[in-house]
LOZA-718451 format. One record per residue (C-alpha): residue in three letters; y, x, z. Coordinates in steps of 0.2 Angstrom, whole numbers, plus 2048, in hexadecimal, padded with zeros to 3 digits. Each point is the difference from the previous one (the first is absolute). Example, Ala and Ser with C-alpha at 12.3 -4.5 7.8 and 13.67 -1.06 7.14 Angstrom:
% LOZA-718451
ALA7EA83E827SER8118067FD
END
This chain:
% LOZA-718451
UNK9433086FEUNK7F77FC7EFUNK7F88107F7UNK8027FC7EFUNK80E7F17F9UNK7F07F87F5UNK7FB7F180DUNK7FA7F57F3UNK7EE8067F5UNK8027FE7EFUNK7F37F77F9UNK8007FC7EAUNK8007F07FAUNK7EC8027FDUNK7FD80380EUNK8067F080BUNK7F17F8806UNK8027ED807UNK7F7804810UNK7FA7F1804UNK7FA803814UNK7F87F680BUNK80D7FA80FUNK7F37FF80BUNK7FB811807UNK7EF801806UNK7FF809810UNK8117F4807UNK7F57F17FAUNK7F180480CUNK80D80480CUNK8067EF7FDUNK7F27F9803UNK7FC808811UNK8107FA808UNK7FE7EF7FAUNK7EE801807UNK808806810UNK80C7F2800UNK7F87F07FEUNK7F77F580AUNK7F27F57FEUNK8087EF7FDUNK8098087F2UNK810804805UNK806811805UNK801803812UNK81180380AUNK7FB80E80AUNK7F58077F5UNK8118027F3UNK808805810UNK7F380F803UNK8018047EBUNK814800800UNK80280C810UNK7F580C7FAUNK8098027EFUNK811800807UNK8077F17F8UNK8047F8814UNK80480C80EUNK7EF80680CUNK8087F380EUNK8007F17F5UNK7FA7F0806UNK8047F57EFUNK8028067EDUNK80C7F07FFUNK8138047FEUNK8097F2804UNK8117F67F8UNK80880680FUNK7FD8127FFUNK8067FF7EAUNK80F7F6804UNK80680C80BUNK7FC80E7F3UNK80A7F37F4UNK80F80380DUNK7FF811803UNK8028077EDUNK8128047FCUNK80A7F67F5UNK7FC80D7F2UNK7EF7FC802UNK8017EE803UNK80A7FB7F3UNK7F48097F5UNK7F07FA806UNK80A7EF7FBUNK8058047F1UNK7EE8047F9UNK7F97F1808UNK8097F57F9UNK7FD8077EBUNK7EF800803UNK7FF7EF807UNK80A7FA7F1UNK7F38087F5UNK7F27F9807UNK8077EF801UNK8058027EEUNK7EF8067FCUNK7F77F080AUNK80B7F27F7UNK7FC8087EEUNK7EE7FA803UNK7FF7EB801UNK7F37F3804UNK7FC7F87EAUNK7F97F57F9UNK7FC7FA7EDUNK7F77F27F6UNK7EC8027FDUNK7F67F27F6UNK8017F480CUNK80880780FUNK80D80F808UNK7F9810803UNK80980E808UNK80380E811UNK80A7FF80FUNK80680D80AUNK7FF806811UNK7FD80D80FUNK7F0805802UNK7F97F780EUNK7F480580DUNK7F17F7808UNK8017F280FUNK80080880FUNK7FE7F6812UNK80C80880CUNK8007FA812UNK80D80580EUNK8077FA811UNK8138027FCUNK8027F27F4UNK8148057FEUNK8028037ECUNK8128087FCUNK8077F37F5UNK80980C7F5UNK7EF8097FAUNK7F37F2802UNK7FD7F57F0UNK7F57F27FEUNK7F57FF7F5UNK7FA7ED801UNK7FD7F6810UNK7F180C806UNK8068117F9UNK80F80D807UNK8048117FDUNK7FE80B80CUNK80D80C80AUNK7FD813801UNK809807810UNK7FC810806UNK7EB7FC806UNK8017ED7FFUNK7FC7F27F4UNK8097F0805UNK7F87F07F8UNK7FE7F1809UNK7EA7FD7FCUNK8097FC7ECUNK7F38047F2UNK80B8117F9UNK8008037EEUNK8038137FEUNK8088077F1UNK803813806UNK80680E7F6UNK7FB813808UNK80D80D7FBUNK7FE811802UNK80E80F803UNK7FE811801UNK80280A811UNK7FA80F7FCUNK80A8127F9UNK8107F2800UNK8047F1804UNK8047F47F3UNK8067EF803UNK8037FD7F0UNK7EE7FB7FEUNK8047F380DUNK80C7F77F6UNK7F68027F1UNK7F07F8805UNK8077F580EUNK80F7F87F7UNK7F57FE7F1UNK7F37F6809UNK80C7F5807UNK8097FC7F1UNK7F07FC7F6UNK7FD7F1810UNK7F480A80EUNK8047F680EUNK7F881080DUNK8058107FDUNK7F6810807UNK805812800UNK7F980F804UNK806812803UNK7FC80F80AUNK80B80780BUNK80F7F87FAUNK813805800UNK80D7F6806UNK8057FD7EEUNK7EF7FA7FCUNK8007F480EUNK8127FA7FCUNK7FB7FF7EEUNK7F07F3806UNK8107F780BUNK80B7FD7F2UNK7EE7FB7F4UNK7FB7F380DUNK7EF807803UNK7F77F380BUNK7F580E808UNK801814800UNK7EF80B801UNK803810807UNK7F18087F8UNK7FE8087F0UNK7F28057F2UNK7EF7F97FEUNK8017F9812UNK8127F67FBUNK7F77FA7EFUNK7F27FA80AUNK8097F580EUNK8097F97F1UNK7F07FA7F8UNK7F57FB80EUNK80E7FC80CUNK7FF7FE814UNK7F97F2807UNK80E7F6807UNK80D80B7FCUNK8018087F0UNK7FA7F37F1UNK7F58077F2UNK80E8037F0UNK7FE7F87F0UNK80780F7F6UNK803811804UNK80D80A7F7UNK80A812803UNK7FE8127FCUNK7F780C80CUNK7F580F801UNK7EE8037F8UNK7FB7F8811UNK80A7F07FFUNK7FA8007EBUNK7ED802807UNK8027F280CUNK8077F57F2UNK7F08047F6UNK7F57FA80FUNK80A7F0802UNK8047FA7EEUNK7F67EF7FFUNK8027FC811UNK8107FF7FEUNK80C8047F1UNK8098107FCUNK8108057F4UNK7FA8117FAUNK7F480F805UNK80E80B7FDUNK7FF8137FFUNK80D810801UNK8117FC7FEUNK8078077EDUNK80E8027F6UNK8048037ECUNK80F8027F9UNK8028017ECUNK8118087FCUNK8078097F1UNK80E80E7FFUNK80E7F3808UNK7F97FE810UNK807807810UNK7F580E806UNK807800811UNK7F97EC801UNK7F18027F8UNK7FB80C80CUNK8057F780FUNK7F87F17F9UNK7F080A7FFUNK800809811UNK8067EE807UNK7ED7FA7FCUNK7F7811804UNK8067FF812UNK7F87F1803UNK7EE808802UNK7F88107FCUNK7F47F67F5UNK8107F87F4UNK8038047EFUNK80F8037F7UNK8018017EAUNK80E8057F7UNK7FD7FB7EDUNK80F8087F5UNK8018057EDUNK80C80D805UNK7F9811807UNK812806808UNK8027EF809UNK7EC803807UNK807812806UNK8107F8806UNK7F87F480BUNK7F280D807UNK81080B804UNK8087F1809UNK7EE7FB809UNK7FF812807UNK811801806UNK8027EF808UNK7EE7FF807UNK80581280BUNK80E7F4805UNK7F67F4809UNK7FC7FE812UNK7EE803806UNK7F47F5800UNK8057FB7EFUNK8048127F8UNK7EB803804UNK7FA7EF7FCUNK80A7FF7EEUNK7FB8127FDUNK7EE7FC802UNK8027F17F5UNK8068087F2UNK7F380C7FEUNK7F87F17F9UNK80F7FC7F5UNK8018067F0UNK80E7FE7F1UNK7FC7FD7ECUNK80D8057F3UNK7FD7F17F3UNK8038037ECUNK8077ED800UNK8067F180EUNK7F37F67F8UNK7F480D803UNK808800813UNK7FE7ED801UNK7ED8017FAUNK7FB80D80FUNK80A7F580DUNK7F47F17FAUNK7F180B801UNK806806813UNK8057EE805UNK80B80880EUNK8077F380EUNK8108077FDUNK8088017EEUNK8118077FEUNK8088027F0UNK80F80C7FEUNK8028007EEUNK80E7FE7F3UNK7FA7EE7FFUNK7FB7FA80EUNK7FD7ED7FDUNK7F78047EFUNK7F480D808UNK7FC7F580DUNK7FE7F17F7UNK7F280C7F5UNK7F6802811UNK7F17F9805UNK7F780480FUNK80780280FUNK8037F9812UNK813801802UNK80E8057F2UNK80F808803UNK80D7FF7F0UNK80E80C800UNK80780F80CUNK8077F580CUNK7EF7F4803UNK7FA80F80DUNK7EE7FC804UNK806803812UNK80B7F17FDUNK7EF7F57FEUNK7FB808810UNK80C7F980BUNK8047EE7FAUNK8067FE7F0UNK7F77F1800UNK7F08027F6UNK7F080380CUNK7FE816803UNK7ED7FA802UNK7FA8077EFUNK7F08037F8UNK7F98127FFUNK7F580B7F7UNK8017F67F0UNK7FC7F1806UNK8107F87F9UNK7F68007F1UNK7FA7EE806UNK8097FB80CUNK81380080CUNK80880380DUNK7FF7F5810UNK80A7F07FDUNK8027EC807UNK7EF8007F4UNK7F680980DUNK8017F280BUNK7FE7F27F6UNK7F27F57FAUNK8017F77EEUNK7F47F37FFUNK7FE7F57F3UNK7FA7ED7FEUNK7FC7F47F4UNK8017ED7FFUNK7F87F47F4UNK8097EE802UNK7F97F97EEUNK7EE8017FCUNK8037FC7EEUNK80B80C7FBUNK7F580E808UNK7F17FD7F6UNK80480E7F4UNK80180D80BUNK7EF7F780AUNK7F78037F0UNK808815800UNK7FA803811UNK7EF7F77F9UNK7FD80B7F1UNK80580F80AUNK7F47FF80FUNK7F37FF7F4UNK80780E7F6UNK7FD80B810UNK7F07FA805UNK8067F680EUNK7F97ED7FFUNK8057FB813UNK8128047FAUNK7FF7F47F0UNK7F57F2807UNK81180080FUNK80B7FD7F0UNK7F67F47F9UNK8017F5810UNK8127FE7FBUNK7FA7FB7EEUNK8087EE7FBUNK7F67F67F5UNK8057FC7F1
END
């Protein structure tokens, strides 16, 4: 049982520092580095048995493991062994976020638009990897996953430890995801990284998780992941970047939460591929005033603190009996939980703290300061406080818009940014994986003359008289 019904520390107003922390702890980033040492080979890629070796000693595959691959086989079956409960769930949630992410990839459009002279504009499209030559003996491509590129290209097939390609030029445009296997299982990071990379047009998709549940491999099923790591941390982030030779390709992004370990690895990969986030502990704030329901504010905040012994949970209020309230609620319900989660939320809290604000503006000011990855308002006027917020990863408007809602699939991606990063930048979305690239075209000389002579005047404004001797190559005379 609790000692004393004040979970939350009271912290002033003043006092709220933005505690902008490096992500990237330092002693899991040379621990990082050692296993990717210990991992790769000297052509480049990272060795089978050498991630083999790595995944058996920390316990992500069982001591007798001959592969880290789990196969369609083995995550259809997990598909068809959950009851219709849980079936119809894992369903349920697919489908909302797919029809967010699709939503989200047809809001962005190949443009164009008139320049002097000419079009200029972007287009729009999955990240691409590079030309890889793939050579194999069983030349028998599955119709329904090959796809041909042109005459000389073809995608290849994942199943289980092969590669089928028939001697075809592969153009590899691989997304890695990574779930969580750790204190729980959560294959809802499976749909949210997955389904989101198929939607934005990643033709392979790779997933990695340690240890994985049933749930997690029916939730890969149901995502159509094209190949299923059964490794985690630094050694899962590194097989995604450097790939297998001949079996697992190198990916183009990486995206998914994980531990300081998985956050390290990203660090060390980030160039060689691309990343969505360096993302640290898991938080949440809730702004409320003296309508709020104390009983959900505090399951709201526990909800977040269980997540990790490191995660935050704020309560901003101008009302002190609804702060008192909701520590009274957070006592009682946390004693209700189940170990592990009673510990772990308990040790997260004592990081937590609670600030009784003179004003909701005053609330809102703070929460833009913290740029938590999870803003909930419960206030009188929801929409109207919210609409006054800034900085944040993910809002939640209302009682009813739980952040747990988020969590499990109301469609927006649960892949949030941490540690006030949402300052300058979002969640994981279609945009992770997609390229815009512009171009320009110049079809009439003539009328481009005026912006030749710009470009002229300009190089030479900056001191760079290679630059304006190129424009004036496209000088007309007069």
């Amino acid at each position: 049982m609790t000692t004393t019904t004040q979970v939350l520390n009271r912290v002033t107003p003043d006092k709220v520092s933005l505690e902008i922390k490096d992500p990237v702890d330092p002693t899991a980033l040379d621990q990082a580095k050692a296993i990717m040492d210990e991992l790769m080979m000297d052509d480049g890629y990272v060795g089978s048995d050498n991630l083999l070796t790595v995944a058996k000693r920390f316990k992500d595959v069982p001591e007798n493991a001959t592969t880290v691959i789990v196969s369609k086989q083995e995550c259809l079956a997990a598909f068809e062994g959950l009851s219709e409960q849980e079936r119809t769930a894992l369903i349920n949630i697919h489908g909302r976020v797919k029809a967010f992410a699709e939503m989200q990839r047809k809001s962005v459009v190949d443009m164009e638009m008139d320049i002097p002279g000419g079009k200029a504009g972007h287009t729009v499209s999955p990240c691409k990897g590079t030309d890889q030559f793939m050579e194999k003996e069983d030349c028998s491509v599955n119709q329904e996953h090959a796809h041909s590129i042109n005459s000389t290209k073809a995608k290849p097939k994942f199943s289980g430890l092969t590669i089928l390609v028939c001697l075809f030029l592969i153009v590899i445009l691989a997304a890695g995801c990574y779930a969580p296997g750790g204190r729980y299982p959560l294959p809802s990071s499976v749909l949210m990284t997955a389904v989101t990379a198929r939607a934005a047009g990643c033709e392979t998709v790779i997933l990695a998780s340690p240890r994985p549940a049933p749930i997690t491999m029916a939730a890969a099923h149901i995502s159509n992941v094209d190949l299923f790591l059964c490794v985690g941390g630094a050694q899962a982030i590194g097989t995604l970047a450097y790939g297998i030779k001949d079996l697992v390709p190198r990916c183009d992004v990486i995206c998914g939460p994980g531990n300081k370990w998985v956050t390290a690895a990203k660090s060390l990969v980030n160039g060689k591929c691309g990343i969505d986030m360096l993302a640290g502990p898991s938080e949440v704030l809730v702004i409320c005033d003296e309508t709020a329901n104390a009983k959900v504010v505090a399951a709201d905040l526990i909800a977040q603190a269980e997540h990790d012994v490191v995660a935050r949970a704020i309560l901003l209020s101008t009302d002190s009996k609804m702060i008192e309230a909701v520590d009274k609620q957070v006592a009682e319900q946390i004693d209700a939980l189940p170990e592990p989660n009673r510990s772990t939320a308990l040790e997260a809290l004592k990081q937590s703290f609670a600030v009784q604000c003179s004003t909701i503006e005053e609330c809102v000011a703070i929460a833009d300061d913290i740029s938590p990855e999870h803003l909930e308002i419960q206030t009188a006027d929801s929409q109207k406080v919210a609409n006054s917020c800034g900085n944040y990863g993910g809002l939640f408007i209302g009682e009813h818009a739980a952040e747990v809602l988020g969590d499990y699939g109301a469609g927006p991606n649960h892949t949030l940014p941490t540690g006030g990063t949402g300052r300058y930048t979002g969640g994981l979305s279609v945009f992770n994986f997609l390229r815009i690239r512009t171009w320009m075209r110049v079809d009439n000389a003539t009328s481009s003359q005026g912006m030749v002579d710009d470009s002229i005047v300009m190089a030479r404004l900056e001191g760079l008289e290679g630059h304006a001797r190129a424009a004036e190559a496209r000088k007309q005379q007069q």
